[in-house]
C-alpha positions as CSV (number, residue, x, y, z in Angstrom):
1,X,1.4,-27.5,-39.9
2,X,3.5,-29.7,-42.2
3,X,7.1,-29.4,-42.9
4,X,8.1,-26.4,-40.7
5,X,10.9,-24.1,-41.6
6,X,12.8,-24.7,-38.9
7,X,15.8,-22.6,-37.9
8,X,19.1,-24.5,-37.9
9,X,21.1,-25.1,-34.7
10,X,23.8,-22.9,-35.8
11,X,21.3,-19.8,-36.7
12,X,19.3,-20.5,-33.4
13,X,22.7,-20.4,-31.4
14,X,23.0,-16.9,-32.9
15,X,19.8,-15.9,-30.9
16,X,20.9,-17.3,-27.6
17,X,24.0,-15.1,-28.2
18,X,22.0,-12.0,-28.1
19,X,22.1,-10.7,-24.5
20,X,22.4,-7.3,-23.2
21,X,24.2,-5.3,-25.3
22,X,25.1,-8.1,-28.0
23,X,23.4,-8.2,-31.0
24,X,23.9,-10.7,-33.5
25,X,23.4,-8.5,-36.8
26,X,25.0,-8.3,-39.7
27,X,25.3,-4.9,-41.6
28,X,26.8,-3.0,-44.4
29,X,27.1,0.8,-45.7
30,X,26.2,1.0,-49.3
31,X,27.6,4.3,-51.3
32,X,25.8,5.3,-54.1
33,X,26.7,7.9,-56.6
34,X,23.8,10.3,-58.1
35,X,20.6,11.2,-56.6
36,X,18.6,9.3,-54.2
37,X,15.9,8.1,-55.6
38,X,12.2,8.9,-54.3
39,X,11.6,7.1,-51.3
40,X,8.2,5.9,-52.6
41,X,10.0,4.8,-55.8
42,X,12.8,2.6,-53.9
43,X,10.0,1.2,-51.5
44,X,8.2,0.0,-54.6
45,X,11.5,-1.6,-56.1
46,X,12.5,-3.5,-52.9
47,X,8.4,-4.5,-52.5
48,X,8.6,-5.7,-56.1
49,X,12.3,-7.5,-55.1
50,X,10.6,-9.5,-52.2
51,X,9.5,-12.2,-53.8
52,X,13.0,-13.4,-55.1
53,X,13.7,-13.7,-51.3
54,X,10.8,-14.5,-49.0
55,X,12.5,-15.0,-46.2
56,X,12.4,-11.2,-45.8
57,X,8.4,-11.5,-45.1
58,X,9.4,-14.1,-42.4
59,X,9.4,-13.7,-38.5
60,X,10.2,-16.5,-36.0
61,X,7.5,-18.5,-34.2
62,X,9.4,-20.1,-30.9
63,X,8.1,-23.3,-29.9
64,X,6.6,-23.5,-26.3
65,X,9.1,-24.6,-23.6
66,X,11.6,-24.7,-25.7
67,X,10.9,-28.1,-26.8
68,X,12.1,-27.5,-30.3
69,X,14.4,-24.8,-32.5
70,X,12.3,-21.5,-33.6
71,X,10.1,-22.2,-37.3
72,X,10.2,-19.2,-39.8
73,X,6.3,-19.1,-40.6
74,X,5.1,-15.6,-43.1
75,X,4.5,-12.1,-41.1
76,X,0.9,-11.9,-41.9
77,X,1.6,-8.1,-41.1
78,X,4.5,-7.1,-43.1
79,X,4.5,-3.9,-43.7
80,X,7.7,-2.8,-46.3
81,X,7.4,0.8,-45.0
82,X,8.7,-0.5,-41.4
83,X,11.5,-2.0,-42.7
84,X,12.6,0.8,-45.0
85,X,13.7,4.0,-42.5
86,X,14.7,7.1,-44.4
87,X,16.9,9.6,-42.5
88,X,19.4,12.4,-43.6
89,X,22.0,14.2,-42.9
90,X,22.8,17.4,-41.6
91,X,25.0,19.9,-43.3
92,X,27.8,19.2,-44.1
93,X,27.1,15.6,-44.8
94,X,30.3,14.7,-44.6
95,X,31.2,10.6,-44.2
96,X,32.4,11.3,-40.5
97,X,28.4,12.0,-39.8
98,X,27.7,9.0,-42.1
99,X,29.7,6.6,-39.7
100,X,27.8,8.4,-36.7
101,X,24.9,7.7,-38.0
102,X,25.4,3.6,-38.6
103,X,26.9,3.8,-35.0
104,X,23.8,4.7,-33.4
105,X,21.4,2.2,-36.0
106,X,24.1,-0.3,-35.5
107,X,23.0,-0.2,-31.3
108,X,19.6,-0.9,-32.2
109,X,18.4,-4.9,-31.8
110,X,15.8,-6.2,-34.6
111,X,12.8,-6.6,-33.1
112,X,12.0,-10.4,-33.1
113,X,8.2,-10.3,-33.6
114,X,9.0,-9.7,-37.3
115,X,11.3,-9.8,-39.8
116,X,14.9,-9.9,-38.8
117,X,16.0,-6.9,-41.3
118,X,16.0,-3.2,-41.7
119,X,17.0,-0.8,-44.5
120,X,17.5,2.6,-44.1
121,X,17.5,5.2,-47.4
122,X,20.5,7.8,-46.7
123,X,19.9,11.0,-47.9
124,X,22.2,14.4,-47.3
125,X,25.4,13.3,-48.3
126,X,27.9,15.8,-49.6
127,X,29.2,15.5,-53.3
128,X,31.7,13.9,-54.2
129,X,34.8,15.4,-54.9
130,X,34.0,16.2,-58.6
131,X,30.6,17.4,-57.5
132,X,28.5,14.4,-58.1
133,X,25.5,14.2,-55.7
134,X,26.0,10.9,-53.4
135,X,23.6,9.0,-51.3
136,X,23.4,5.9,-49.1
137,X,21.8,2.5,-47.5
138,X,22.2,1.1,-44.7
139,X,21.5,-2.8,-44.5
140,X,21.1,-4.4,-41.3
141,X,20.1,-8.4,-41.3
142,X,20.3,-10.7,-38.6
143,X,22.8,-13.5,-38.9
144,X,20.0,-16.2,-38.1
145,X,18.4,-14.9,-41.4
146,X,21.4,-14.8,-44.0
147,X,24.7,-16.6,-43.9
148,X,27.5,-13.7,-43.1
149,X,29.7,-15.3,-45.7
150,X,27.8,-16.1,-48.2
151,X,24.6,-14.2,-48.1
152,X,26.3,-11.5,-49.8
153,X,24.6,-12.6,-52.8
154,X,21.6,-12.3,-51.9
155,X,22.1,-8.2,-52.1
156,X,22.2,-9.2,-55.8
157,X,18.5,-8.8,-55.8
158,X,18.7,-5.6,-55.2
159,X,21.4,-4.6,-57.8
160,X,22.5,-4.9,-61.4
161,X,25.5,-5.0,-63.6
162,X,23.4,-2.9,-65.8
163,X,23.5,1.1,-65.3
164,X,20.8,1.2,-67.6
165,X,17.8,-0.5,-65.5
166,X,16.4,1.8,-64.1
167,X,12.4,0.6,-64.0
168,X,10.8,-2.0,-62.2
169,X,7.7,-4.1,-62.5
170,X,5.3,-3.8,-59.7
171,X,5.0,-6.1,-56.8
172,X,2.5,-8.9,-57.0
173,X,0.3,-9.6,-54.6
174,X,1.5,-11.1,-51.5
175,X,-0.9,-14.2,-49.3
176,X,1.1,-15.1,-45.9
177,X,0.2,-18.4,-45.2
178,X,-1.6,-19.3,-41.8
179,X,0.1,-19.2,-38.9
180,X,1.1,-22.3,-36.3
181,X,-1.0,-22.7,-33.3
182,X,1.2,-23.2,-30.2
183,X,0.1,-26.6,-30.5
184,X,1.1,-27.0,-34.0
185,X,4.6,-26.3,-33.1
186,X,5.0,-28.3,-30.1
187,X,3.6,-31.2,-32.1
188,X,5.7,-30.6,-34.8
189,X,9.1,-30.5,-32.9
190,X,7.9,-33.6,-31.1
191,X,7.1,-35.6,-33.9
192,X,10.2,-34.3,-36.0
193,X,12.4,-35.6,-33.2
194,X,10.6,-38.9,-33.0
195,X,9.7,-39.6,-36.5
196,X,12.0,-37.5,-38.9
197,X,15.2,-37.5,-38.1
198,X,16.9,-36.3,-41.3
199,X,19.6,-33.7,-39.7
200,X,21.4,-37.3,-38.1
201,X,21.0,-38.7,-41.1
202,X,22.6,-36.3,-42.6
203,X,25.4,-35.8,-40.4
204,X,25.7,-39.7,-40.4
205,X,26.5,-39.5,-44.1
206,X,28.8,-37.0,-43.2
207,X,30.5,-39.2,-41.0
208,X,31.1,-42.1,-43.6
209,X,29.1,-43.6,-46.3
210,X,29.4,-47.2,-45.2
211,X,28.4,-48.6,-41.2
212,X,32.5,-49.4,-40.9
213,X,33.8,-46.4,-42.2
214,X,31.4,-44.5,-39.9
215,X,32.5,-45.9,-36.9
216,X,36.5,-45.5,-37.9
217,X,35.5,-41.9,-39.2
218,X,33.2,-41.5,-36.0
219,X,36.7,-41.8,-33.8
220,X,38.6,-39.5,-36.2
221,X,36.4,-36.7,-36.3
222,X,35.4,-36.5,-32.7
223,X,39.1,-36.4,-32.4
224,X,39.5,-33.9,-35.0
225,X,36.3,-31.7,-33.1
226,X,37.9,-31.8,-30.0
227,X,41.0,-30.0,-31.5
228,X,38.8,-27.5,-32.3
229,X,37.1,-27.1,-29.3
230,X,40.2,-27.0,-27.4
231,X,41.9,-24.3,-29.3
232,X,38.4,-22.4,-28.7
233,X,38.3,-23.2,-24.9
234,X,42.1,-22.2,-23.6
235,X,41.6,-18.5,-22.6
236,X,42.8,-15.8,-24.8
237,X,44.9,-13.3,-23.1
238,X,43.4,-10.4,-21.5
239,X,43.5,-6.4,-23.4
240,X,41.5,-3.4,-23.7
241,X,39.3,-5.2,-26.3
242,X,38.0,-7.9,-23.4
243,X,35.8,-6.1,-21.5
244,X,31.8,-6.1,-21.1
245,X,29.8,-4.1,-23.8
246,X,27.7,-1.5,-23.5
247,X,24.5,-0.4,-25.9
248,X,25.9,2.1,-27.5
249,X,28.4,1.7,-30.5
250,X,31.3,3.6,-32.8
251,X,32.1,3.0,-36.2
252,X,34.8,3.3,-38.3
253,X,36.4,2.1,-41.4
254,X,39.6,2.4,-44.1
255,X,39.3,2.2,-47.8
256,X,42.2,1.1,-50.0
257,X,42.9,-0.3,-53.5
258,X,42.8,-4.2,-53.6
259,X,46.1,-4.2,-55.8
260,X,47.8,-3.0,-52.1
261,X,46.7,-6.4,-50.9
262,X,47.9,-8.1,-54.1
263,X,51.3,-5.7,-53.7
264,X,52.2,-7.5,-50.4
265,X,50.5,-10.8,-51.3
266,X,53.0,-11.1,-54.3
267,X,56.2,-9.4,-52.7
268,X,56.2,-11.5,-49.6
269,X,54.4,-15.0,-51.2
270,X,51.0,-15.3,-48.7
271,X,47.5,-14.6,-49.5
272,X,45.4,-11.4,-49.4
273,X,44.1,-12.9,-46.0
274,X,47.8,-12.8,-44.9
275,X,47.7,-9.2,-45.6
276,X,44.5,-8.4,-44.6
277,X,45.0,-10.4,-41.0
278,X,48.7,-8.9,-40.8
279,X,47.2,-5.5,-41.3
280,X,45.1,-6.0,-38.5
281,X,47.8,-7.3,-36.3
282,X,50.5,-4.6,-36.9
283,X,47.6,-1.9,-36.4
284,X,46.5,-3.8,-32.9
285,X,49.9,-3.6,-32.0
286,X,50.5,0.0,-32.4
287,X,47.3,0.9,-30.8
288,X,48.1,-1.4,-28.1
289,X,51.3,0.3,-27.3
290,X,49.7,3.9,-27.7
291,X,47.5,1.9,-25.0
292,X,50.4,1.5,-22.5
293,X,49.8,-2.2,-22.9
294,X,52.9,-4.0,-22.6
295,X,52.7,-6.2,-25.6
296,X,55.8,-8.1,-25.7
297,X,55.2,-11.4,-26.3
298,X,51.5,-11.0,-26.6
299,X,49.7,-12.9,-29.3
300,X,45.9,-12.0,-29.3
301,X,43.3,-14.9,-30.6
302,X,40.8,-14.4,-33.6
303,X,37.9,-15.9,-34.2
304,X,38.0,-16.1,-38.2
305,X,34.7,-17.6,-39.3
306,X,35.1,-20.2,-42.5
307,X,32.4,-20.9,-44.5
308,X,31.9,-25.1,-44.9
309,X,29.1,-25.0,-47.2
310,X,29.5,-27.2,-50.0
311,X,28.7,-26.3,-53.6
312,X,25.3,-28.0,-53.8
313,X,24.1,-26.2,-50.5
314,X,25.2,-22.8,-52.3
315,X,21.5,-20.5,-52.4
316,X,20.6,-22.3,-49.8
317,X,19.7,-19.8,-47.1
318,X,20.9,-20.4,-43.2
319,X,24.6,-20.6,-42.2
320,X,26.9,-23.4,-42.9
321,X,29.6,-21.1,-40.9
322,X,32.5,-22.4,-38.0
323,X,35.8,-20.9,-37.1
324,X,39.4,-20.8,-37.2
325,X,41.1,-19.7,-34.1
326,X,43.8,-17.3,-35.6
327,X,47.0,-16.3,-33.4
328,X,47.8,-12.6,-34.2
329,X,51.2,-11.6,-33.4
330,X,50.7,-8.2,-32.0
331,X,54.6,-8.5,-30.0
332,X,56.0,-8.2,-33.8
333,X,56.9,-4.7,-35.2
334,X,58.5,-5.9,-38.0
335,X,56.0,-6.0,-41.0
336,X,58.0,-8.8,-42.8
337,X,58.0,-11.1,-39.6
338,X,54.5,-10.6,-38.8
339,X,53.5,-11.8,-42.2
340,X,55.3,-15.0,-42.0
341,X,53.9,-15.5,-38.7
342,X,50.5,-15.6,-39.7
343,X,51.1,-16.7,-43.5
344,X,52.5,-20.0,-41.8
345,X,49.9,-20.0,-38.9
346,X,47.0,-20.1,-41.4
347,X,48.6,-22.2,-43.6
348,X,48.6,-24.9,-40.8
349,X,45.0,-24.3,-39.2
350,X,43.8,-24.6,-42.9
351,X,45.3,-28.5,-42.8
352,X,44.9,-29.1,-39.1
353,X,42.3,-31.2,-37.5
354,X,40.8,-27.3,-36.1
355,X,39.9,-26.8,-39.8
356,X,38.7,-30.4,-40.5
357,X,36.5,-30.2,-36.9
358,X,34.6,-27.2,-38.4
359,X,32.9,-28.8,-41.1
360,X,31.4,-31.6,-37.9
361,X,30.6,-29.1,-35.7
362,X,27.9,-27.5,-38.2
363,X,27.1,-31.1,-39.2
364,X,26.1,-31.6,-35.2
365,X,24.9,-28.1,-34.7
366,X,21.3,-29.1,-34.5
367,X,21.3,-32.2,-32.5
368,X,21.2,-29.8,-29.0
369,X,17.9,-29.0,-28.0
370,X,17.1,-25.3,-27.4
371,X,17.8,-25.8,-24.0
372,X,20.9,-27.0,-23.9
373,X,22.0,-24.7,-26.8
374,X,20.9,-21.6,-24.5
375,X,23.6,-23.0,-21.7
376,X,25.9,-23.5,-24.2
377,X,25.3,-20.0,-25.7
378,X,25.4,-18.0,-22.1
379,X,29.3,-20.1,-20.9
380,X,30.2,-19.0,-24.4
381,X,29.3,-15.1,-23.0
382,X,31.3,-15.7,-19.7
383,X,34.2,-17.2,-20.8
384,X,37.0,-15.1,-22.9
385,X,37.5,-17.1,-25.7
386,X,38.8,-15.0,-28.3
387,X,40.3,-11.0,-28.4
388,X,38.0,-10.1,-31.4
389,X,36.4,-11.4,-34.6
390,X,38.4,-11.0,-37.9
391,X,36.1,-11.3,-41.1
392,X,37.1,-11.8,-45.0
393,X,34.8,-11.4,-47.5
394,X,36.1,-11.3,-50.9
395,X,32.5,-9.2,-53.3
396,X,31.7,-8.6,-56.2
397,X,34.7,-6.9,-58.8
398,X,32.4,-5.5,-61.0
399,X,30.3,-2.3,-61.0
400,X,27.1,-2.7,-59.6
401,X,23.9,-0.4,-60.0
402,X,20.9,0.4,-58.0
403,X,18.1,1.9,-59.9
404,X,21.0,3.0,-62.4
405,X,22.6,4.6,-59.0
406,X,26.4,3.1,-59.2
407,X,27.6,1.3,-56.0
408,X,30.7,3.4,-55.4
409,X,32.1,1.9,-51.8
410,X,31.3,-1.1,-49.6
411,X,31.8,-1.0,-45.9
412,X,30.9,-4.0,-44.1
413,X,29.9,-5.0,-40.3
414,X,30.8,-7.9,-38.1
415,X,29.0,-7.6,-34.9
416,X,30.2,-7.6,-31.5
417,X,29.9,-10.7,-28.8
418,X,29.6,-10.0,-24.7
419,X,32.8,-9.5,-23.7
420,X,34.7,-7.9,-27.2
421,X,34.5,-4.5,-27.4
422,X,35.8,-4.1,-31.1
423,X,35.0,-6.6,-34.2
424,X,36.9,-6.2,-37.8
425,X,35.6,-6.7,-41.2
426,X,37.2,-6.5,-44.7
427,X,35.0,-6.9,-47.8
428,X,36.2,-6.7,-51.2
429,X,34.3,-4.6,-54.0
430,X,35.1,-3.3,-57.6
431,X,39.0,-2.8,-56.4
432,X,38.8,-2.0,-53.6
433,X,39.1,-3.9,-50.6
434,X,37.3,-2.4,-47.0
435,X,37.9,-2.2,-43.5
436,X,35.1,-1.9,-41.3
437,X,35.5,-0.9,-37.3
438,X,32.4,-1.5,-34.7
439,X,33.5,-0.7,-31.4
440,X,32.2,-0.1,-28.3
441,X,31.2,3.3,-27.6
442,X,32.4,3.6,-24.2
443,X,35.6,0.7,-24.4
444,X,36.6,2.4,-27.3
445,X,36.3,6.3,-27.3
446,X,39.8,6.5,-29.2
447,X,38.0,4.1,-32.4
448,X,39.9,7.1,-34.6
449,X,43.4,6.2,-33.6
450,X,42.6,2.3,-34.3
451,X,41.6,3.5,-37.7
452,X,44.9,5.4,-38.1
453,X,46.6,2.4,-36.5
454,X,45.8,0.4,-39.0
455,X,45.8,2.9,-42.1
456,X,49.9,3.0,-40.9
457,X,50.1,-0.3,-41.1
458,X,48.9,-1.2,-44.0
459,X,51.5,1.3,-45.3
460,X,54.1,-0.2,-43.9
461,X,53.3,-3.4,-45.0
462,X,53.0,-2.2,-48.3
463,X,56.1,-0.5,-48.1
464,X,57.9,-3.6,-46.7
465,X,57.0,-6.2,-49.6
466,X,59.1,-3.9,-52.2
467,X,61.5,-6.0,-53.9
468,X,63.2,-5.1,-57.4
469,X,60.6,-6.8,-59.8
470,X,57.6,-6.2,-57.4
471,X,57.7,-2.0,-56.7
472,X,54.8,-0.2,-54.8
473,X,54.4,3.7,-55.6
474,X,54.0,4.7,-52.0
475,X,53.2,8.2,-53.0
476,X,50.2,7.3,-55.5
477,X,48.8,4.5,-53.2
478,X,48.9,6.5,-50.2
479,X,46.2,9.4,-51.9
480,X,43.9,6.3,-52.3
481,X,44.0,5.3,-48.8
482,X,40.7,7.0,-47.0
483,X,40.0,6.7,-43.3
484,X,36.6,8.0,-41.6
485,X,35.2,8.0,-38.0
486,X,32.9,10.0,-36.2
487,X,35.5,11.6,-34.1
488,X,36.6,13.9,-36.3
489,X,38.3,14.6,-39.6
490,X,39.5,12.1,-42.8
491,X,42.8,10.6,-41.2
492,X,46.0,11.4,-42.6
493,X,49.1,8.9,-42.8
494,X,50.4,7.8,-39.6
């Protein structure tokens, strides 16, 4: 074996984080309007589809005794049809069934003996509400096989801006390559170590392009790293959210126009990740105190995962992903107050040594071996390091097609860690920007007031950055605001 694939440290970190209930997917719901296509028909697009990403015919081959990360060698018995499920839903077919549904596939860990995705065709859906038939798919990828921040475009080979292809040439013919002998892959990780060390290299030049800016920029950035470790290693406080996981999940989400997040951006001068993290904060809060958690002067921590990969690494598939440890103020009522807080929180982590650390970190993410990474990995599990994990991810603003099918809403995953019992993701998509709500099933029974928690705070926010010049139709926006769960029916204001 000659040039292994060989997982990055990050990716292979994400593995050692999957314990006991904890599983390190990523995962979206996909609406669709029309009918669903034939399954046979959609298994023969994604089949003819595979080739633009051949990392979806890869498994992981783990090196004996850990002497080396995992390589990514072909599944010499990839089957499509495993990977594609096909369910549907009972009558009604309502979206409150739909998020029911991605609960329960959401519990389920990818099996590691192949390929670290699964795809499952949606069918039952009710109309929508001019009568146009609706289906889904649901996308589930583990984060050591796509970067959660940027591998959004690798859905692309699935779709089109084009409502007009509709056919598909068929898939060629597929030859996995040999597999590794386990003494293939303990000789390679040897002699890759020994003989090849090109990620030091690379993180040397990272460091500083000549020997004696190295060593000044050596100082500087193990400075700047610590910074970031330390903000990751003081304790965040302790809430509802901090406590051990179960296997079963909930999940949730709110749907509103993107111009809301523009709205506030513009009428209180922040960013749409100021409104989409104050959102998140006010909405905490109020579930919180509907908790009987005293909240005053409580600030929870976020873990806010940054992309740092450069411009000529984009395509390139594993993740180039470290963090920002965001303060949210949920002790602050006021909407106005708690988006200045975080507006001028961010806008410090973004030029503090925690942002510039991040950027190392990945740079040094594979020098652990697997060993030391798997330590690593489990004190991560038993400390509390963070309330919950806040994701961004600004899509696609266009219409997008499958099989002429138009993408009609995007609800993204973010999944859960040991001890959080509740992870938030907002994606952006065609105008509209997403919240998406995985929770524990048994932390967490009361996932439909969080969703209403937050739908009432986003309308207060909204409501809140009103000024003369910059004027918010509460009464039009609030009949595009839509809230689903499994516990019952759409939410109405709060």
């Amino acid at each position: 074996m000659t040039n292994p694939d060989r997982l990055s440290g990050l990716d292979s970190a994400f593995l050692h984080l999957e314990r006991g209930g904890a599983h390190m997917h990523v995962a979206s719901i996909m609406v669709f309007s029309g009918q669903a296509p034939h399954y046979d028909d959609f298994m023969g697009f994604l089949e003819s589809r595979l080739d633009r990403v051949p990392r979806y015919r890869q498994r992981l081959a783990f090196v004996p005794l850990e002497q080396g990360r995992p390589v990514w060698v072909d599944d010499p018995h990839f089957n499509v049809r495993y990977h594609l499920r096909h369910s549907a839903l009972p009558s009604p077919g309502d979206d409150e069934q739909l998020a029911a549904l991605a609960g329960r596939l959401f519990a389920e860990q990818l099996d590691r003996d192949k390929p670290l995705w699964e795809m499952n065709l949606v069918e039952g859906l009710s109309a929508d509400e001019d009568g146009v038939p609706r289906f889904a798919v649901i996308v589930k990828t583990h984060h050591a096989l796509v970067d959660g921040i940027s591998g959004v475009d690798i859905t692309a080979v699935l779709f089109s801006a084009d409502a007009d292809e509709q056919t598909f040439e068929a898939a060629a013919e597929w030859f996995p390559r040999p597999l590794p002998t386990r003494a293939d892959l303990l000789g390679d990780a040897f002699s890759e170590r020994l003989l090849d060390p090109s990620e030091f290299s690379r993180a040397a030049r990272a460091l500083g392009r000549s020997p004696r800016r190295a060593l000044s920029d050596l100082g500087g950035r193990i400075e700047q790293t610590g910074a970031l470790a330390w903000a990751g290693v003081r304790s965040a406080p302790s809430t509802p959210l901090n406590q051990p996981i179960g296997p079963h999940r909930r999940y949730g989400w709110l749907n509103a126009p993107l111009s809301t997040f523009k709205h506030i951006k513009n009428g209180l001068d922040g960013t749409i990740n100021d409104a989409v993290l104050t959102t998140v904060s006010l909405g905490l809060g109020r579930w919180l105190r509907r908790r009987g958690t005293d909240t005053e002067s409580l600030t929870l921590k976020a873990m806010v995962p940054v992309s740092v990969r450069t411009e000529d690494q984009s395509g390139q598939l594993g993740n180039r992903v470290s963090a920002l440890w965001a303060p949210l103020p949920v002790f602050e009522e006021d909407p106005v107050d708690a988006f200045n807080y975080i507006s001028k929180k961010m806008g410090d982590l973004k030029d503090s040594d925690q942002a510039v650390g991040a950027d190392t970190l990945t740079e040094l993410a594979g020098f652990a071996p697997p060993t030391i990474a798997s330590q690593a990995a489990r004190l991560q599990s038993r400390q509390r390091l963070f309330n919950l994990v806040v994701t961004n991810v600004p899509g696609p603003q266009i219409p997008l097609y499958l099989l002429g099918r138009k993408l009609t809403a995007l609800y993204p995953v973010v999944p859960l860690t040991k001890n959080t019992a509740l992870g938030v993701a907002a994606m952006s998509y065609c105008g509209r920007l997403s919240f998406g709500l995985l929770a524990d099933y048994d932390a967490l029974p009361d996932l439909g007031d969080v969703v209403a928690d937050f739908r009432g705070a986003l309308f207060d926010l909204a409501r809140a950055a009103e000024t003369d010049r910059n004027r918010w139709d509460s009464a039009d926006h609030a009949s595009l605001f839509s809230a689903h769960t499994p516990d019952g029916d759409k939410l109405s204001v709060a």
